[in-house]
Phi, psi and omega in degrees: 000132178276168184248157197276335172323278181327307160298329166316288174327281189315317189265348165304283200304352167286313156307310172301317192291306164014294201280318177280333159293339174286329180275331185306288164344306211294329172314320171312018203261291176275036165245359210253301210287324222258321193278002191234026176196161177322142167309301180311298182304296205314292198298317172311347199263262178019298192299300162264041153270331152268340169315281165345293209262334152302311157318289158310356195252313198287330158323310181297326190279316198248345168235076186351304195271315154322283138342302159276005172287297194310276153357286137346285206281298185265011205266357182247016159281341178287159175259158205291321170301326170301352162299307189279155206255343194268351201233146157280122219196152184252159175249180197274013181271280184326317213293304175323319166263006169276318256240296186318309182311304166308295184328281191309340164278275221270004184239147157319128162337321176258337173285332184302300206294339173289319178285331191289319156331298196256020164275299170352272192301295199312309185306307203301300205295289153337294221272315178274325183302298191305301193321286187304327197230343288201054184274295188316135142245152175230089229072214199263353158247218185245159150262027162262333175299313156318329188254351181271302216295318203262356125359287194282357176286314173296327160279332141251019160292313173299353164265326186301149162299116148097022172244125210286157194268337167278359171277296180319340183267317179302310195292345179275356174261334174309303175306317180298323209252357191261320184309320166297332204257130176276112184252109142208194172234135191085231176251344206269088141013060178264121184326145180255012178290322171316296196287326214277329168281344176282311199284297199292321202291331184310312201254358156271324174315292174324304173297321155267020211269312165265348166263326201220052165315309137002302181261006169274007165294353174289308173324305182340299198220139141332146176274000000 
């Protein structure tokens, strides 16, 4: 029989994913902003815009009255390693605007604005699916969370524009299987807001690096 203690518990914590995931969604913002300006500008935008949140993310670890600002302020939007106070640890605001920086320094455009897609989209889209539907586990998620991610993946490799479609297909299974695997080193976390866009750009680059050479002058820009 179920208990109401427990159901109670679940849609609280559903609602809480809800919420972080919806500003998570929001990110998708800068890939929407990036396809409509310059390179050279996205990074002037960039730098400090992960600056910002790096400081304020490393501030919170070493400075106690920060630290409990933070905390205070942000604790029922957090994940749960991000509540401890004894470790060091980045929130998923830094990881997300490193990962936008990095793209936008070493990748083609379109290769950019796709991986950042589906940490944006695809991760949102997982994270609730899993919350909600999610009975297999695997590691630390599910494989109905697994099987919603590489769904919305696929879908959106095949919308981007001017993007060949088996580099879309590599990066949306790529994306799917880093998204699944808990990476760290140590005690030390690394975020998949990080891994899940780096790993698919590495590897569509790469696929046109070796399949399509030809066509990565296409990459530059939206159309």
């Amino acid at each position: 029989m179920p208990q109401p203690g427990r159901h109670t518990s679940e849609a609280a914590s559903f609602t809480a994913e809800i919420a972080r995931k919806a500003i998570h969604l929001s990110s998708l913002s800068i890939a929407v902003i990036y396809c409509h300006i310059e390179r050279e500008l996205a990074i002037i935008l960039l730098i400090p815009i992960f600056a910002g949140f790096f400081l304020v993310d490393l501030a919170k670890n070493v400075i106690p009255p920060i630290s409990e600002w933070y905390h205070r302020t942000f604790s029922a939007m957090l994940r749960e390693h991000e509540l401890q106070k004894e470790r060091l640890h980045f929130n998923g605001a830094t990881y997300i605007t490193l990962s936008a920086l990095l793209l936008v320094l070493f990748f083609p455009k379109i290769i950019a604005i796709t991986a950042f897609s589906l940490v944006a989209v695809s991760d949102t889209v997982a994270a609730l699916a899993g919350k909600k539907f999610g009975r297999h586990r695997i590691w630390n998620k599910s494989i109905e969370g697994s099987a919603a991610f590489l769904v919305s993946a696929l879908l959106i490799v095949f919308l981007v524009p001017r993007l060949n479609p088996a580099a879309g297909i590599v990066m949306a299974i790529t994306a799917t299987v880093i998204e699944a695997i808990p990476w760290r080193i140590g005690w030390f976390r690394i975020d998949d807001n990080l891994t899940i866009p780096i790993a698919s750009a590495i590897v569509g680059y790469v696929v046109y690096l070796v399949m399509f050479p030809s066509a990565i002058a296409e990459l530059t820009a939206c159309p």
